[in-house]
Structure formats: structure tokens, C-alpha cells
C-alpha positions in Angstrom: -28.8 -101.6 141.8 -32.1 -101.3 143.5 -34.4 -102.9 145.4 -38.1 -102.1 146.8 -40.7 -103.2 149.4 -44.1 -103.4 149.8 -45.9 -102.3 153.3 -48.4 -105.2 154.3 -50.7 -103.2 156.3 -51.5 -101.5 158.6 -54.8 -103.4 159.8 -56.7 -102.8 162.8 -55.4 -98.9 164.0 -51.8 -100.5 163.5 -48.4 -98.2 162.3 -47.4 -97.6 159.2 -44.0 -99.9 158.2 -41.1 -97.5 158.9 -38.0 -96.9 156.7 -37.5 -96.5 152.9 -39.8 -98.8 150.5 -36.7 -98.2 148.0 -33.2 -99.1 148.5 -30.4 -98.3 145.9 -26.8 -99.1 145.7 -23.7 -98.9 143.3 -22.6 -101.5 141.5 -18.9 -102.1 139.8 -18.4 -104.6 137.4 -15.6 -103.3 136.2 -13.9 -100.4 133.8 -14.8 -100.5 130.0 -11.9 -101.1 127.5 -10.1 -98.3 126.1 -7.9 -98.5 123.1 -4.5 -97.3 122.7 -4.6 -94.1 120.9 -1.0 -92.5 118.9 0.4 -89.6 120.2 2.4 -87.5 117.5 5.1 -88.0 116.0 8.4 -86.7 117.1 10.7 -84.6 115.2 13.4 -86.3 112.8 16.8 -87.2 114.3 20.0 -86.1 112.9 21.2 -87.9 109.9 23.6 -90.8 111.1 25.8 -89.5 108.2 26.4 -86.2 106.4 27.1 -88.2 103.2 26.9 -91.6 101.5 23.6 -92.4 102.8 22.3 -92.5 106.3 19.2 -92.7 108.3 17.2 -90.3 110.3 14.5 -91.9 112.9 11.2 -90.5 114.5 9.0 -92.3 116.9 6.1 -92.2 118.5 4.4 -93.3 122.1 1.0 -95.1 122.6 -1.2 -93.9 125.4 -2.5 -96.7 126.8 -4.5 -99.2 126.2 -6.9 -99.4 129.3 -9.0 -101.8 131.1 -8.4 -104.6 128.2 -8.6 -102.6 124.9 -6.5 -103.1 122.5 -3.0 -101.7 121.6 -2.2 -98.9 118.9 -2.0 -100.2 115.3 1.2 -99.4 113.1 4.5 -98.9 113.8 6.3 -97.1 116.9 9.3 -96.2 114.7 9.8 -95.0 111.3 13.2 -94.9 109.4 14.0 -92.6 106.4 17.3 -92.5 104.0 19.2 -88.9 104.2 22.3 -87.3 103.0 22.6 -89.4 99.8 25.2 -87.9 98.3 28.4 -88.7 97.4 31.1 -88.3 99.7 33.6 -85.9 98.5 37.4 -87.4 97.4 39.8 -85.8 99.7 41.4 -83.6 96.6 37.3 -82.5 96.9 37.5 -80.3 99.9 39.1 -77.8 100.8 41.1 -77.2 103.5 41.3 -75.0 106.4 42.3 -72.1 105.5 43.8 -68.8 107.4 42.6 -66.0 104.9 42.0 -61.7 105.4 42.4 -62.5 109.3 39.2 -65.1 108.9 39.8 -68.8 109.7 37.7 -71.0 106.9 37.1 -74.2 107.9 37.1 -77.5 105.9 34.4 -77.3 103.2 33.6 -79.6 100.5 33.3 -78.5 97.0 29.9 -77.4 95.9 29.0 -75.8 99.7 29.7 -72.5 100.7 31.4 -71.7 104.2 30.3 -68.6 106.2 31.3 -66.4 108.6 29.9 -63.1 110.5 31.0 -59.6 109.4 33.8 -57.6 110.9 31.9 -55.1 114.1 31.5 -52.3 111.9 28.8 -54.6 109.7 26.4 -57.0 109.7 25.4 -60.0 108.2 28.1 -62.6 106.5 31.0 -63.2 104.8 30.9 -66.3 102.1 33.5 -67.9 100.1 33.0 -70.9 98.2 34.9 -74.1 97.7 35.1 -75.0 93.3 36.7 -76.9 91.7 39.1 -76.3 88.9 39.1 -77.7 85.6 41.3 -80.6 86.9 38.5 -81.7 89.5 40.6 -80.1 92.6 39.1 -78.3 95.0 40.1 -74.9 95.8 38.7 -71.7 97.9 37.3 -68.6 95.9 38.0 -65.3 97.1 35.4 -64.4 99.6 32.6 -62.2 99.0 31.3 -59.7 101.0 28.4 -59.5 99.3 26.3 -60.1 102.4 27.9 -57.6 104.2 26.5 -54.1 105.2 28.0 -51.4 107.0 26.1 -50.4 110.3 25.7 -46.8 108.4 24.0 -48.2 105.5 22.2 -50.5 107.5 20.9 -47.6 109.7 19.9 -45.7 106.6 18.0 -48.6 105.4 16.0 -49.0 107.9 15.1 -45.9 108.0 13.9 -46.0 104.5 12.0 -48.6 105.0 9.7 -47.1 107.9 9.6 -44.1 105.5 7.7 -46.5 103.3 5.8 -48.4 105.4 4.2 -44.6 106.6 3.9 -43.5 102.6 1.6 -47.4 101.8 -0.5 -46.4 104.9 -1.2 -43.0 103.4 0.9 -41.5 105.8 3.2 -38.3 104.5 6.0 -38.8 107.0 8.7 -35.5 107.7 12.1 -36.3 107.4 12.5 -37.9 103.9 14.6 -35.4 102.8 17.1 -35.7 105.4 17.2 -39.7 104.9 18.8 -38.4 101.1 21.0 -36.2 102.4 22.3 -38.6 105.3 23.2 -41.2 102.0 24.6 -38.6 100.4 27.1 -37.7 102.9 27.8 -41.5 103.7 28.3 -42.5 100.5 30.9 -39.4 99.9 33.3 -41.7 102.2 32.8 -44.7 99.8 31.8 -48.2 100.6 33.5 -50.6 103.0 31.8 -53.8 101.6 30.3 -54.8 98.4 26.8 -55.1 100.3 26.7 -51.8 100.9 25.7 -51.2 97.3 22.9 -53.5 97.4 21.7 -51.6 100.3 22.4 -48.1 98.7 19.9 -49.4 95.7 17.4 -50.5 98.3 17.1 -47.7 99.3 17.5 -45.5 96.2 14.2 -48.4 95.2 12.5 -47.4 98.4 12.8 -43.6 97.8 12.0 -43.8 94.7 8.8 -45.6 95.6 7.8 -42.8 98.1 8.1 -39.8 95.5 5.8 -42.0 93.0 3.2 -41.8 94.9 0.6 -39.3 94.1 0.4 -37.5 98.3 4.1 -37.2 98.3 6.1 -33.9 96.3 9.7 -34.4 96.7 11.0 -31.0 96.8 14.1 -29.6 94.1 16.9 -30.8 97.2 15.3 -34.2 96.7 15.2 -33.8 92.9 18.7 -32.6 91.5 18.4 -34.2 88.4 21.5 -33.3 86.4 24.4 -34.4 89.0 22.1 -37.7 90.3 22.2 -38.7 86.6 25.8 -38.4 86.2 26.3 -40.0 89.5 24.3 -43.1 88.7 25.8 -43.3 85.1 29.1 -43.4 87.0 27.9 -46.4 89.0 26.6 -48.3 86.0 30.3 -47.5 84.4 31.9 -48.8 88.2 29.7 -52.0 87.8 30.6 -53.1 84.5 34.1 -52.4 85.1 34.3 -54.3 88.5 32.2 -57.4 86.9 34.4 -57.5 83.1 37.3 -57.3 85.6 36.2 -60.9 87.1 34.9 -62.1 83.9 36.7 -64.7 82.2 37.7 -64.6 78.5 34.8 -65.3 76.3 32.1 -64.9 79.1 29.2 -63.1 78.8 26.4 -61.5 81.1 23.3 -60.3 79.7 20.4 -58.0 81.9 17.2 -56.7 80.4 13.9 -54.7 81.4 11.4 -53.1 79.7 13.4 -49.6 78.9 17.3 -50.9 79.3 19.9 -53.3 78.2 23.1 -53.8 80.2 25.4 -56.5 78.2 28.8 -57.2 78.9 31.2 -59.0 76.3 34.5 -59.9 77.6 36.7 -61.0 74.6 40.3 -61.2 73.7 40.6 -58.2 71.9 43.1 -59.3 69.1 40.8 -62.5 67.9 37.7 -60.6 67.4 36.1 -58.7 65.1 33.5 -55.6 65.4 31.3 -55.3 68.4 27.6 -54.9 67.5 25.5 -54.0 69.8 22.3 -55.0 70.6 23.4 -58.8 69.6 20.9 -61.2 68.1 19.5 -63.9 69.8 19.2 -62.9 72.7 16.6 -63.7 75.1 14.5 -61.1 76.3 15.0 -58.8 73.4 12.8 -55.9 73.2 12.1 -54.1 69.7 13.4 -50.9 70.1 16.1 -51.9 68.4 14.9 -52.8 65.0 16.3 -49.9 62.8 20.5 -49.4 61.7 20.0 -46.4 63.6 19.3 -47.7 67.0 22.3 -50.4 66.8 25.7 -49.4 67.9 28.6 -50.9 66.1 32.5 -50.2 67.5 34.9 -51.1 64.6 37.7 -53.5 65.6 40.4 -51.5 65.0 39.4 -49.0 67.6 40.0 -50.9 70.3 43.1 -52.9 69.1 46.4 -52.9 70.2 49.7 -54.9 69.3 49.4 -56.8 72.1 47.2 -59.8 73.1 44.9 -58.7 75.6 41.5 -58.8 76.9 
């Protein structure tokens, strides 16, 4: 607030008033409303249940309100269903099981349990709990699918930086070697199934590297004749470990643009001759159109007395 004065005078040879013709103080009435404001929202809880419906809970806090404003609109609290699904029947799960020096716990059927790799790998070991046809629950064999040995591993990563130099533009020494470090490991065979993946990882990568145009793998990279039989081989290996875990009557059916892999497993004594490519199937290319490029292996070759697959 302020105030002001006025000087009357002086008259007659007189002073002039002393002290300030303007006087200003501060003035409180009091603080202006604020209004609550929402802070965010927390994170979700844990579901009350892990099956046959529970609820999961966030809230939220209101700063303020101030001086006579008003509160924060809505709710504090929000609830939301979870884990819907059924519960699993007890002749649904299966049990704890002591298998290959592994403890599996109990899993339900549908879910797959997991455990880390023995030291000389990494990653994890699944196994899966099915059920049979008779609705019990039982535990798969486990796969080691996940797993790769630290060898492999180190070889794939080395790969990899190989190709990170060769997208830069980057011609990076030692490429050669990386091939002949996976040749000598592989000469010992695999320890886990994983290991294969990450052998054609890095048989992708390479193979990546020498396409482009900066890089000339030299004839030790390119040894054409025994790679080809060795990755025919593997192909062979392949079909024969997957047919061996086929069940009767199953089929599995890969195609790109230059290659067909299809594998038939039928009881050999209730079917007829095997005609390949098949009809129908999806994914087809045309090469096959003419009686030349079809492949027909008469029953009788690969009968026998017996019933077998």
C-alpha cells in the first residue's frame, strides 16, 4: 500500500517539510488458492492370483490443494482383472521332478520351466509340461536348444564384430582364422543342440561378409568341394534327428526361393509310393512343373516284412 503528502509551504524564508512525501508498505491478504494437481501413476501390483482371476492395483497421490483450492478430480485408486485363466486340475501339472542332475519344479501344462546351462554353456535349458491324449500332464524331454557352448559362443561373437567392421566398410584381418577356429571346434562335435544354431549364425554371418563386393575370401576360405559335402551331411544329420522325433503320420514342410526340405514320416507297410514334390502345398515354387523334375521312390523299395516306420 502507499500513501503520500503534500508540503504546505514554506512561506516567509521558512524550511522545507523534512522526510519522504511517499510512504509504501506491504500488504498480505492472504495466499491465492491452488488446486490439487495428480502426480503419476504408480506401477501395477502383483496379481493377487496367478490363476482364476485376480486383481492388480495402482494408485496415485494428490499434491495439495493449497490456500483453499480445490482437491484433485478422479479416483486415487484404480483396480484391473489379471490372470484369468483357468486354474489347472491337479492331474494338470506336473510335478517336481529330479531329471539329468536338474531339479524341475512344479509346472502347469501349457508353460515351459527353465533352468540355466551347465558352466561350460550359456543360456537355458527348457522342458515343457503336455499333456497326453488322456488330458494328464506330463514333462517332455528337455531341450537344450537354448544352450551354447562357451566355444561357439566365443566364435560367435567374434563373427559378429567381423560384420559389424564389413557394414561400416571396414575390411577387417582375421576372418580367415575365425573359419578355421570353427573348423577345429566343430571337429570335436557339439555338446548341445544350440551349438548348431550358433554354428549357422555364424556360417549366415560369414557368408554375409564374402558377399560383399570390398571383401575376396581367399581359396582357404573357399574349399568348395569338402564344405558341400559337409553341409549335405548336416542336412542328412537334421532330417534324421527330426524323422527320429516325428510321430507316425507327421509331417514338416520348409521352403525358399531355390530349396525344398520335406519330411514324411509314415508307417512304411500302409503306404504307397513317395512322390516328391507333393501337391498342395503351400509355398510351392514352379520349378517343379515337368515329370522330370519330380522324384518318385516306388513302395516296394523301401518295404520290409515287418511293420515299421
Amino acid at each position: 500500500m502507499q500513501r503520500t503528502r503534500e508540503c504546505n509551504g514554506p512561506s516567509y524564508g521558512g524550511s522545507e517539510c523534512r522526510g519522504e512525501w511517499l510512504e509504501t508498505v506491504h500488504c498480505f491478504l492472504g495466499e491465492c488458492p491452488v488446486n490439487g494437481k495428480w502426480q503419476p501413476w504408480s506401477l501395477w501390483s502383483s496379481c493377487s492370483k496367478t490363476c482364476g482371476g485376480g486383481t492388480q492395483q495402482r494408485n496415485r497421490v494428490c499434491y495439495g490443494p493449497f490456500f483453499g483450492g480445490q482437491s484433485c478430480p478422479g479416483e486415487r485408486e484404480e483396480v484391473r482383472s489379471c490372470s484369468e485363466k483357468r486354474c489347472p486340475e491337479p492331474h494338470e501339472i506336473c510335478g517336481e521332478d529330479n531329471f539329468s542332475n536338474v531339479v524341475w519344479k512344479i509346472t502347469p501344462a501349457g508353460e515351459t520351466a527353465a533352468v540355466r546351462c551347465p558352466p561350460n554353456a550359456m543360456g537355458l535349458i527348457l522342458r515343457r509340461c503336455a499333456l497326453d491324449e488322456e488330458g494328464i500332464a506330463y514333462w517332455e524331454n528337455p531341450t537344450y536348444m537354448k544352450c551354447v557352448s562357451n566355444d561357439y559362443r566365443s566364435i560367435q561373437t567374434l563373427t559378429r564384430e567381423h560384420l559389424s567392421k564389413a557394414q561400416r566398410g571396414l575390411v577387417g584381418d582375421g576372418v580367415s582364422e575365425v573359419m578355421t577356429k570353427l573348423k577345429v571346434t566343430s571337429s570335436d562335435g557339439t555338446s548341445y543342440s544350440g551349438d548348431l544354431l550358433a554354428i549357422l549364425d555364424v556360417l549366415k554371418n560369414m557368408t554375409e561378409i564374402f558377399r560383399r563386393a570390398y571383401y575376396s575370401p581367399s581359396s582357404a576360405d573357399m574349399r568348395l568341394g569338402p564344405n558341400i559335402k559337409q553341409l549335405f551331411r548336416l542336412v542328412e544329420d537334421f532330417v534324421d534327428v527330426i524323422g527320429l522325433r516325428m510321430k507316425a503320420f507327421q509331417d514338416m514342410y520348409e521352403v525358399t526361393d531355390n530349396l525344398v526340405l520335406s519330411i514324411h514320416k509314415r508307417p512304411v507297410a500302409a503306404h504307397g509310393d513317395i512322390n516328391f514334390p507333393m501337391k498342395g502345398w503351400r509355398g510351392m515354387v514352379d520349378w517343379a512343373r515337368s515329370s522330370e523334375d519330380r522324384v518318385t521312390i516306388p513302395k516296394n523299395i523301401v518295404s520290409t516284412d515287418k511293420t515299421v516306420e
